[in-house]
TORBA-832062 format. One record per residue (C-alpha): residue in one letter; x, y, z. Coordinates in steps of 0.02 Angstrom, whole numbers, plus 50000, padded with zeros to 5 digits. Example, Ala and Ser with C-alpha at 12.3 -4.5 7.8 and 13.67 -1.06 7.14 Angstrom:
BEGIN
A506154977550390 S506844994750357 
***
This chain:
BEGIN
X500005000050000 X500745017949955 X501035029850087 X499825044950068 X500795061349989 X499725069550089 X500625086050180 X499425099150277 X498015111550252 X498215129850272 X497495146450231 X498495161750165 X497895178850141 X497975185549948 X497165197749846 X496235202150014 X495385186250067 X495735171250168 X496195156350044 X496275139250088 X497245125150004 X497755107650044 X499735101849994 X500155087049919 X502045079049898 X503095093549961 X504415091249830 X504505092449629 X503835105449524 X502645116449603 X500745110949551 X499185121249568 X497655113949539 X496055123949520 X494415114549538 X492855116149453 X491265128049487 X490565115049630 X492015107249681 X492925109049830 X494825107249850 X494705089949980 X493495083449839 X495215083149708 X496175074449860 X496405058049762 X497085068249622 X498225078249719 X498785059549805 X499425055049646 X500055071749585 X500995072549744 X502065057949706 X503215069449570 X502565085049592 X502365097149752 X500375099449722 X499375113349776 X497635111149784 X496425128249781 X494615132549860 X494115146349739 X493235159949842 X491575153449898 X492015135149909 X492595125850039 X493695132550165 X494205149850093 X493295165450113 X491385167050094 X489985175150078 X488695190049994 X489675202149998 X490995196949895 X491415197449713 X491285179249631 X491605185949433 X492915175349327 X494385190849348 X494095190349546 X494475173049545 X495905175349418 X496675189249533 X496615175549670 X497545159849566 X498735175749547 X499115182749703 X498915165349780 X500635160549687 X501315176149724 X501055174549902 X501715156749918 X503235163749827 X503155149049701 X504295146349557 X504105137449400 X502305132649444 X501055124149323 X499245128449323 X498015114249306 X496335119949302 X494615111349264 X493135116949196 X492885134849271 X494585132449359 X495335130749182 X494395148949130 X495195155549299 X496855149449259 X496835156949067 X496095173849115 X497475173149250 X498805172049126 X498075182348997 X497525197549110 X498005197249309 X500065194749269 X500075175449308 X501755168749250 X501665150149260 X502845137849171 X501665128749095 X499475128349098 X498545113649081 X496655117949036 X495545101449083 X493845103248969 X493475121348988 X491775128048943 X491805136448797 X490235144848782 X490045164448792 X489155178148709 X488425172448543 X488955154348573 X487885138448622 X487675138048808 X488635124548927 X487715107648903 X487535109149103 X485935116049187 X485925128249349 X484635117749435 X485985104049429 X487145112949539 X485845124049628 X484575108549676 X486005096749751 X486635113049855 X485065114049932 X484835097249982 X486725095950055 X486365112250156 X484805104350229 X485815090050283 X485935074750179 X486905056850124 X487655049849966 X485905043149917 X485205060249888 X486465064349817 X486775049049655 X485355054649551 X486335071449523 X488105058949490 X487415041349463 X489275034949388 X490085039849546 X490735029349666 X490095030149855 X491705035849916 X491485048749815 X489635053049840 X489785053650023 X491235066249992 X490215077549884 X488525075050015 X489895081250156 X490545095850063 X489315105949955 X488745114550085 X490175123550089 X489785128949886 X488855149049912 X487355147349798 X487705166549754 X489425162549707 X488855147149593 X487215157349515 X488725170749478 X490045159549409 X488685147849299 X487965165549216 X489805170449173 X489715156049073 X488605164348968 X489435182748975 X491345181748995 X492125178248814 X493795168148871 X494115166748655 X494985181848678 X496165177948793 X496935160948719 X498005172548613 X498705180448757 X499415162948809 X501285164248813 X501875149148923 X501795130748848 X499725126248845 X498875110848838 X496895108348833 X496385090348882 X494455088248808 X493405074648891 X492795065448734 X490955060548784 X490555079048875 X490065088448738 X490725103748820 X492225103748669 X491735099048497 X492955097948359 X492565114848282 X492915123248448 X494705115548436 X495025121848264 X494515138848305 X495385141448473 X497065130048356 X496595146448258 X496915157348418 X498495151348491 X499145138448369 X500575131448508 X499205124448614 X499335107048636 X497755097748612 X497345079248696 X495715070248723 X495195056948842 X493915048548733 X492845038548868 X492775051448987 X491285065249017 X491625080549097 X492435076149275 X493765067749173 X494745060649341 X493355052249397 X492765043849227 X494425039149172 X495715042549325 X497115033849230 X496625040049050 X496735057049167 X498165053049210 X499045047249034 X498465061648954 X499885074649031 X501055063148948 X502725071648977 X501925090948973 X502235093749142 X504125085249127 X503915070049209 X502505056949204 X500975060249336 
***
């Protein structure tokens, strides 16, 4: 049985809020993951176990998730959240850090590169939405996310929970039933409609480190004529796809996941 790569939680202040992350490994290149619109950062542990064998893994609650800072008051746009995966780095004083972000935490990591100064070494965008004004809308629904937050606020178990993710495993059910609390409907409502409004096309040209987009091949959330155009956009990108996976690629395919980083980030994950 491998030993868990498992370090410490903490919270650091940057860009004027409390964030919290989990560390993974505690040597290699420096990795920050940033999760997806509903997911918090303990919900990627089994990820960041894995990552943490080569690589000194980060793992991020975006404002209004988990353990970093909440509530009405604040700002939950896609740039706030950039300026965070920004001044997060800056504050831990990391060097030669990669960015791996999924879904909304791959728009956060390109919009922190492309307009709040991020200077990673590399960017790894996992099945981004690519929807925005004049475009077909993300195949998800708000009800989807907004429903299952409700029902995890009121108190509830994995079995309430599997109609919203009937593939998922009940490890990882009960970890989603014990967590989504923590999700601010305001902040979700916020970040889904930005889906809609914020036009990330604009800033793939603005990419200057080494890019890869990995595009889960039964989500529908890339189609082929998205690739070509954003190819069009910043024609270094590095394309892969993990054909048998839907959106939450590491948890429909953990080791296709896992293959598809080939040697991008230097070493295998």
């Amino acid at each position: 049985m491998l030993t868990s790569t498992f370090q410490y939680g903490a919270n650091i202040r940057a860009n004027g809020i409390r964030q919290h992350f989990l560390r993974y490994g505690g040597a290699g290149r420096n990795v920050v993951i940033l999760p997806g619109i509903t997911s918090p950062s303990i919900t990627w542990g089994f990820v960041g176990e894995r990552f943490g064998r080569n690589f000194d893994t980060y793992i991020l609650d975006a404002r209004g998730r988990g353990l970093s800072e909440t509530g009405d008051g604040l700002d939950y746009s896609l740039d706030a959240m950039a300026a965070d995966a920004a001044a997060f780095v800056t504050a831990l004083d990391l060097e030669d850090y990669v960015f791996v972000g999924h879904s909304m935490g791959a728009r956060i990591a390109l919009r922190a590169v492309s307009r709040h100064g991020a200077k990673p070494g590399a960017m790894v965008m996992v099945d981004p939405p690519v929807s925005g004004p004049g475009r077909r809308h993300y195949p998800a629904k708000l009800p989807w996310y907004v429903d299952s937050i409700r029902l995890s606020r009121e108190g509830c178990d994995q079995e309430a929970i599997r109609p919203f993710c009937p593939t998922w495993s009940d490890e990882q059910l009960r970890l989603r039933a014990e967590w989504l609390h923590t999700c601010h409907e305001g902040a979700i409502v916020t970040a889904f409609e930005a889906f809609k409004t914020d036009d990330i096309h604009s800033d793939f040209s603005r990419i200057s480190c080494p890019s890869m987009m990995m595009v889960a091949g039964r989500a529908g959330v890339i189609l082929p004529e998205d690739e070509k155009e954003i190819s069009t956009l910043q024609p270094a990108l590095r394309i892969v796809k993990v054909e048998n996976a839907g959106h939450m690629i590491p948890w429909d395919d953990e080791e296709g996941f896992y293959r598809a980083f080939g040697d991008f980030l230097g070493r295998a994950v």
